[in-house]
PDB file of N, CA, C, O and CB in Angstrom:
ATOM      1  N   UNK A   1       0.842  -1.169   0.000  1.00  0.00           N
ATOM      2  CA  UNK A   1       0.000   0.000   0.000  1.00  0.00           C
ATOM      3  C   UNK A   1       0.894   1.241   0.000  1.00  0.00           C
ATOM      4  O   UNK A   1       1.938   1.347   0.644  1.00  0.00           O
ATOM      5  CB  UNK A   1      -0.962  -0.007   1.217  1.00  0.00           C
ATOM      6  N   UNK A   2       0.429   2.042  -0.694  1.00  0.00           N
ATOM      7  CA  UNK A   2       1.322   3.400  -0.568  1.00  0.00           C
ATOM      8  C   UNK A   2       0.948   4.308   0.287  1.00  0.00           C
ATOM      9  O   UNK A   2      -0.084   4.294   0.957  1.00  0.00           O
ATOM     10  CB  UNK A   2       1.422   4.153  -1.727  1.00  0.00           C
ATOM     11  N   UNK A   3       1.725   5.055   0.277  1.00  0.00           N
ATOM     12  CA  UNK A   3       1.631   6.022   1.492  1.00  0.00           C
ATOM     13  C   UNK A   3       0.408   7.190   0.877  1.00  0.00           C
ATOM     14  O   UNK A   3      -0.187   7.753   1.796  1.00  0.00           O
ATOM     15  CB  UNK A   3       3.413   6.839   1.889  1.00  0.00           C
ATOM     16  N   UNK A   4       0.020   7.567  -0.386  1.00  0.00           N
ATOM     17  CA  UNK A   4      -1.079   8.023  -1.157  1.00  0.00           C
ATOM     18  C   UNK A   4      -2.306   7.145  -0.428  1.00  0.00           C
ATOM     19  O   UNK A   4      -2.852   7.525   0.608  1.00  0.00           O
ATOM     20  CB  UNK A   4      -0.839   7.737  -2.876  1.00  0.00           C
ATOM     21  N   UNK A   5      -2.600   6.091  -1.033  1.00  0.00           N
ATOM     22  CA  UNK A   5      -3.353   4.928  -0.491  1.00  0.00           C
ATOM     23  C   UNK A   5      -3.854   4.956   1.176  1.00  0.00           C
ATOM     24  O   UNK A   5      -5.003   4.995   1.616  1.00  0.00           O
ATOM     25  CB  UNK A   5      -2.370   3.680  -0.731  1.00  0.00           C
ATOM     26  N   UNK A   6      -2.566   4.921   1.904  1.00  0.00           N
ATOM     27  CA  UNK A   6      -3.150   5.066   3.044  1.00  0.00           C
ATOM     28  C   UNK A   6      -3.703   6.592   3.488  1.00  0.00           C
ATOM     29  O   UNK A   6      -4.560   6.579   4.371  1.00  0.00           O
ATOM     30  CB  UNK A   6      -2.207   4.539   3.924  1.00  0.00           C
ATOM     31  N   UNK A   7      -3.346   7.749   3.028  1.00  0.00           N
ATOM     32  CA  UNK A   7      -3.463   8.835   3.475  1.00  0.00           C
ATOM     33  C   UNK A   7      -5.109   9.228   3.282  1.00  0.00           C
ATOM     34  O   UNK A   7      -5.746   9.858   4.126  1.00  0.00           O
ATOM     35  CB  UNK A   7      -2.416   9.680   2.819  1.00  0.00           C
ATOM     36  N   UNK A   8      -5.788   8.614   1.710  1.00  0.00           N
ATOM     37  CA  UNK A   8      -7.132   8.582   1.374  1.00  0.00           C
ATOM     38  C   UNK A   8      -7.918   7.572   2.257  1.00  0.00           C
ATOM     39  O   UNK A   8      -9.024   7.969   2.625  1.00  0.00           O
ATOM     40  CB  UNK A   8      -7.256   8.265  -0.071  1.00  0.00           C
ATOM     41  N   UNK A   9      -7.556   6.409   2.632  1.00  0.00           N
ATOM     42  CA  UNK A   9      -7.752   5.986   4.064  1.00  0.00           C
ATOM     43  C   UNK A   9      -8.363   6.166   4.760  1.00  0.00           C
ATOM     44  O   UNK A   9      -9.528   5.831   4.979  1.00  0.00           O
ATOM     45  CB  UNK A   9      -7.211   6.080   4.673  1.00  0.00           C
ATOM     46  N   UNK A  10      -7.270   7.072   5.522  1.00  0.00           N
ATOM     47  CA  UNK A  10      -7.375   7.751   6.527  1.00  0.00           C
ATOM     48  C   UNK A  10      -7.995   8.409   6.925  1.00  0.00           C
ATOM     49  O   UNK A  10      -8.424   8.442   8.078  1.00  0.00           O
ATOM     50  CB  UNK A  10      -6.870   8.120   6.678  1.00  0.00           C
ATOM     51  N   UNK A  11      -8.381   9.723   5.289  1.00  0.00           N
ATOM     52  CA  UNK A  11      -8.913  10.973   5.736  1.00  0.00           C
ATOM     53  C   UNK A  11     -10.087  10.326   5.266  1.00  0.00           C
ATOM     54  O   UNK A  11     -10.742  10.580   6.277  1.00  0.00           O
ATOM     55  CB  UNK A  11      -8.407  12.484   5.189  1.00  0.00           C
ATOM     56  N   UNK A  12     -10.928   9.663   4.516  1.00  0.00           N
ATOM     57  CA  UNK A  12     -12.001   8.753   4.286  1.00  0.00           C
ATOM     58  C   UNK A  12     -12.566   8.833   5.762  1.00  0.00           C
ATOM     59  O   UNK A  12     -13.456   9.582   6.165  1.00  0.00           O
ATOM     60  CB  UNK A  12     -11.533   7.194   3.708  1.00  0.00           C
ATOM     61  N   UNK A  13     -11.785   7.813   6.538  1.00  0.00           N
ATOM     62  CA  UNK A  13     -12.640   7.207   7.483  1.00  0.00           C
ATOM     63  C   UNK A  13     -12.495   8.360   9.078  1.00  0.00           C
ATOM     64  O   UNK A  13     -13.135   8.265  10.125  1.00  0.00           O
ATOM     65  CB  UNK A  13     -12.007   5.364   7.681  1.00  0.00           C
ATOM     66  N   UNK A  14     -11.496   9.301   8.727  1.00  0.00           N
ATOM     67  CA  UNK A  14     -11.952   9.980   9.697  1.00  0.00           C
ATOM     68  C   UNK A  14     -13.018  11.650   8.943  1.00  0.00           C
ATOM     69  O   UNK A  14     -12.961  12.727   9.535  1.00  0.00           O
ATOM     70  CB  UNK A  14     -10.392  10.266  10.679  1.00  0.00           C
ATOM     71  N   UNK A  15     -13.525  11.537   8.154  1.00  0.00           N
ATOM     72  CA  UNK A  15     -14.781  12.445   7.108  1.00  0.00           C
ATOM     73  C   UNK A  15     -16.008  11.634   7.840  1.00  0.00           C
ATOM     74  O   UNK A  15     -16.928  12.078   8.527  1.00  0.00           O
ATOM     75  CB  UNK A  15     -14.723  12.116   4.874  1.00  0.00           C
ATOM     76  N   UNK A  16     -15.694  10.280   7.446  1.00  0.00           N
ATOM     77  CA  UNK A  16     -17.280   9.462   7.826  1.00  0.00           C
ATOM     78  C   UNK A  16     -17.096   9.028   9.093  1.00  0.00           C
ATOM     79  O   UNK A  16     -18.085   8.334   9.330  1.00  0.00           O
ATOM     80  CB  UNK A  16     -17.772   8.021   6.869  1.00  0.00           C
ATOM     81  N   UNK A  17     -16.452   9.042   9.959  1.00  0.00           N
ATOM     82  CA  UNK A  17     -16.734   9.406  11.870  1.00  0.00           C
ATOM     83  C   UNK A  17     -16.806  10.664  12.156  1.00  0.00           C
ATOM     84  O   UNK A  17     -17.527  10.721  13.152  1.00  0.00           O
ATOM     85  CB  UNK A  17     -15.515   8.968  12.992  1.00  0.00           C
ATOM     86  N   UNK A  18     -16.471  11.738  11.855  1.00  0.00           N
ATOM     87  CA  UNK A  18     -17.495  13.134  12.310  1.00  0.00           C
ATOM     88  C   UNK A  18     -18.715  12.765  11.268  1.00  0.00           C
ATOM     89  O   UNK A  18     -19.192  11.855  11.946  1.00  0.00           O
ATOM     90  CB  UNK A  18     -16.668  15.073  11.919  1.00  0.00           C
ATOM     91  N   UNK A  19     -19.433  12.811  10.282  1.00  0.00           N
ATOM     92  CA  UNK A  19     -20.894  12.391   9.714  1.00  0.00           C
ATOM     93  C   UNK A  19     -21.546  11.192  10.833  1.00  0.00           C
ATOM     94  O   UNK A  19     -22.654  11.404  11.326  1.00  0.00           O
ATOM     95  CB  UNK A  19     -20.702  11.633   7.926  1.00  0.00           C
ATOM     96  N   UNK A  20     -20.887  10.121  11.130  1.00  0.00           N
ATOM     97  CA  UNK A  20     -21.612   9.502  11.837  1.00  0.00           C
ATOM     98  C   UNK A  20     -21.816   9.528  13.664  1.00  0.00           C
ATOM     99  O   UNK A  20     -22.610   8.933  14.393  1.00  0.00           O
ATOM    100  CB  UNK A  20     -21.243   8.449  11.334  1.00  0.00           C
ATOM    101  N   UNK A  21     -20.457  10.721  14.020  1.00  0.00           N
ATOM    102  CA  UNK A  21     -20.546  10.933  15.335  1.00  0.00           C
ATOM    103  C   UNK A  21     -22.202  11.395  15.903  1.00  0.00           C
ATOM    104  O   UNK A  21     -22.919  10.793  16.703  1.00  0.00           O
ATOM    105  CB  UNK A  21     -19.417  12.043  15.596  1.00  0.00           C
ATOM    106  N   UNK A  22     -22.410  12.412  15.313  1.00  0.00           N
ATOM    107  CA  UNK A  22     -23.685  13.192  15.177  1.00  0.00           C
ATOM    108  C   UNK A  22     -24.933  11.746  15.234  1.00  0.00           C
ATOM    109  O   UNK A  22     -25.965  11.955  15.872  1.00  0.00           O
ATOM    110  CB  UNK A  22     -23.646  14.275  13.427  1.00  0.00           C
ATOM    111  N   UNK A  23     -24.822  10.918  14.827  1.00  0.00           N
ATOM    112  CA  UNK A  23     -26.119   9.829  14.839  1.00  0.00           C
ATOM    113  C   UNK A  23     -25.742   9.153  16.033  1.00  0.00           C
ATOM    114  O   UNK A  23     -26.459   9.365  17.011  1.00  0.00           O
ATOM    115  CB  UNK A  23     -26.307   8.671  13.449  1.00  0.00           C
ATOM    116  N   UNK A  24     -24.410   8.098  16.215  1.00  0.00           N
ATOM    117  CA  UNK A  24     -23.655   7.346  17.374  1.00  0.00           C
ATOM    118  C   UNK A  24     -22.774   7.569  17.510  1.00  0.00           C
ATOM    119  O   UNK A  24     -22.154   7.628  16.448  1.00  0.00           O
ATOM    120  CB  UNK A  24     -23.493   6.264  17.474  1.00  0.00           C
ATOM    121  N   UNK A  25     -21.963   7.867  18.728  1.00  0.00           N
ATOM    122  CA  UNK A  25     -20.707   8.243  18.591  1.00  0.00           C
ATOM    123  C   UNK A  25     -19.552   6.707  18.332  1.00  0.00           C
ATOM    124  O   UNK A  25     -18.451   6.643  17.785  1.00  0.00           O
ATOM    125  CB  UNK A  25     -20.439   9.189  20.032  1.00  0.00           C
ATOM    126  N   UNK A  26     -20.251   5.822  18.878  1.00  0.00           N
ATOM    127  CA  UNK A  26     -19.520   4.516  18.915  1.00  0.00           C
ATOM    128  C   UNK A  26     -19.321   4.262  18.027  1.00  0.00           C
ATOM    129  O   UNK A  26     -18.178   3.818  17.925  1.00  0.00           O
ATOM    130  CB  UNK A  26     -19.894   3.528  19.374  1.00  0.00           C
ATOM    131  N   UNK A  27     -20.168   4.297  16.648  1.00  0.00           N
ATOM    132  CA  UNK A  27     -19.606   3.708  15.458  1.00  0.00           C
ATOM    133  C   UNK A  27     -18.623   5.382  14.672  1.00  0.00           C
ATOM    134  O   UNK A  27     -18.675   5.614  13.464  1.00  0.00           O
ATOM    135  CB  UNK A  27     -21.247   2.892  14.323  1.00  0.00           C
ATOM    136  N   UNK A  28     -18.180   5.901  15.235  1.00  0.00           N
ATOM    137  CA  UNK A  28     -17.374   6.816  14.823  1.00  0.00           C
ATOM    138  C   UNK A  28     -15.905   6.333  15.103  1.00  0.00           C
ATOM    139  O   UNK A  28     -14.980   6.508  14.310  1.00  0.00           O
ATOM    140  CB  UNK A  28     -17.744   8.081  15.447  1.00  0.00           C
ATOM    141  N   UNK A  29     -15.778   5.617  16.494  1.00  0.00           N
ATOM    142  CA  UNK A  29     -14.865   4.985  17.096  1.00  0.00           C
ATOM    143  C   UNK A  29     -14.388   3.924  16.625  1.00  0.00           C
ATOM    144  O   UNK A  29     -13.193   3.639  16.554  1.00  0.00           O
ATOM    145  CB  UNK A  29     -15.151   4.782  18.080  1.00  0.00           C
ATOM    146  N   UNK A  30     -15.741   2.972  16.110  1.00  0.00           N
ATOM    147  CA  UNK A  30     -15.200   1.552  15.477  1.00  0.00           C
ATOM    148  C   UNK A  30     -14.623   1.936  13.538  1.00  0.00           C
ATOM    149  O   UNK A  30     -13.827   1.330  12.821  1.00  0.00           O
ATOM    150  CB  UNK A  30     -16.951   0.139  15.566  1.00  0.00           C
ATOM    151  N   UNK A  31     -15.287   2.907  13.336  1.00  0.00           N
ATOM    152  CA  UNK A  31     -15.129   3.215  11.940  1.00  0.00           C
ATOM    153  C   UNK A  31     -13.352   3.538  12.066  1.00  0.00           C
ATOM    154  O   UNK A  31     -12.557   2.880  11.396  1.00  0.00           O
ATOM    155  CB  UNK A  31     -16.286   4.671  11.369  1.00  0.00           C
ATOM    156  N   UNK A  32     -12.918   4.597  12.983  1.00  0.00           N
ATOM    157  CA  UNK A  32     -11.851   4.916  13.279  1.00  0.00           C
ATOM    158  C   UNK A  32     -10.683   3.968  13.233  1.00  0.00           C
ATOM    159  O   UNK A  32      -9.629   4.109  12.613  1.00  0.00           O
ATOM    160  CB  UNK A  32     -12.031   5.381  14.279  1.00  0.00           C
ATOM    161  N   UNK A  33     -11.193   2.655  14.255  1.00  0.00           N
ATOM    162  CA  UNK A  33     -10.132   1.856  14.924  1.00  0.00           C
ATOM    163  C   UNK A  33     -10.348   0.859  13.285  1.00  0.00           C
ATOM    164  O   UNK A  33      -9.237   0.422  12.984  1.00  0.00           O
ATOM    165  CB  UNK A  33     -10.565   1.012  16.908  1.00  0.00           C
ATOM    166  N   UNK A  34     -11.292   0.480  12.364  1.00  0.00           N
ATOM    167  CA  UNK A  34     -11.007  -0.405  11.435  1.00  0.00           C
ATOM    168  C   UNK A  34     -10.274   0.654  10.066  1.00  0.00           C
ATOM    169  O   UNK A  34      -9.932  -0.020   9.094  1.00  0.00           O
ATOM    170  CB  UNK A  34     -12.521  -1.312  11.094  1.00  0.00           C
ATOM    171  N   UNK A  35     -10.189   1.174  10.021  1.00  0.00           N
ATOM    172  CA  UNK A  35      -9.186   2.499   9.594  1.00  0.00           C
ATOM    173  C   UNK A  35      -7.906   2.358   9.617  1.00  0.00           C
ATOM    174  O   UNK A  35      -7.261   2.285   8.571  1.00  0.00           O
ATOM    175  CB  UNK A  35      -9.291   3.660  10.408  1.00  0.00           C
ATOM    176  N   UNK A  36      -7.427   2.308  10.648  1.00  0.00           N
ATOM    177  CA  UNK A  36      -6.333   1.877  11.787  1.00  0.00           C
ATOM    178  C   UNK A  36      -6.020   0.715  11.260  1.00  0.00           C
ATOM    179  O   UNK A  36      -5.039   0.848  10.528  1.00  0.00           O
ATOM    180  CB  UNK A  36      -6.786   1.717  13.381  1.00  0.00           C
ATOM    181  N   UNK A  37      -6.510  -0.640  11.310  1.00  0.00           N
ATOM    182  CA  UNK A  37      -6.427  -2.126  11.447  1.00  0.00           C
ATOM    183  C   UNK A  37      -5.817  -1.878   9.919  1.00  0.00           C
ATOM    184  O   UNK A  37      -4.645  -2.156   9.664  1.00  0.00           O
ATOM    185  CB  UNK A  37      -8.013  -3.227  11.810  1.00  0.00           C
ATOM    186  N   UNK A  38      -6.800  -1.283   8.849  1.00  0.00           N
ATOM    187  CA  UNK A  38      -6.547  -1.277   7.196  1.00  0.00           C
ATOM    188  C   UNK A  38      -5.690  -0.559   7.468  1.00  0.00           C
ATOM    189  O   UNK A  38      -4.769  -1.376   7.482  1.00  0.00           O
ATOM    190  CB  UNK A  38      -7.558  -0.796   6.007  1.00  0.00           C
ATOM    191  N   UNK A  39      -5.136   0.593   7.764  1.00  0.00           N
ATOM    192  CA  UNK A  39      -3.833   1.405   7.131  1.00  0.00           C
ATOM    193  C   UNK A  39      -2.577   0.295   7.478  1.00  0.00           C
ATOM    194  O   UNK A  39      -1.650   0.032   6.711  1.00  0.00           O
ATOM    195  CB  UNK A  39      -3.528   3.193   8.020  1.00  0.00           C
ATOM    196  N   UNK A  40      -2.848  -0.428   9.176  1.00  0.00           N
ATOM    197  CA  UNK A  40      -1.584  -1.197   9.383  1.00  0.00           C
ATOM    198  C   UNK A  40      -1.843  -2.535   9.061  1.00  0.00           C
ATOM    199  O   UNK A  40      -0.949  -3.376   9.152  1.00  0.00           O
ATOM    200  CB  UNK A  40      -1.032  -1.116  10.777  1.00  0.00           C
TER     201      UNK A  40
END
């Protein structure tokens, strides 16, 4: 994976945990941490 690759990632899944904080905050957290799991 490139470092491009992970950076869209990243900012992906932390865009759609503030959109979904506002409904649950928990799945903002799990969206976050499987983010995490995929970049590493």
């Amino acid at each position: 994976m490139t470092i491009l690759t992970a950076a869209a990632a990243g900012l992906t899944a932390v865009l759609l945990a503030v959109q979904l904080k506002s409904v649950k905050s928990e799945y903002g957290v799990y969206l976050v941490m499987a983010a995490g799991v995929f970049i590493f």
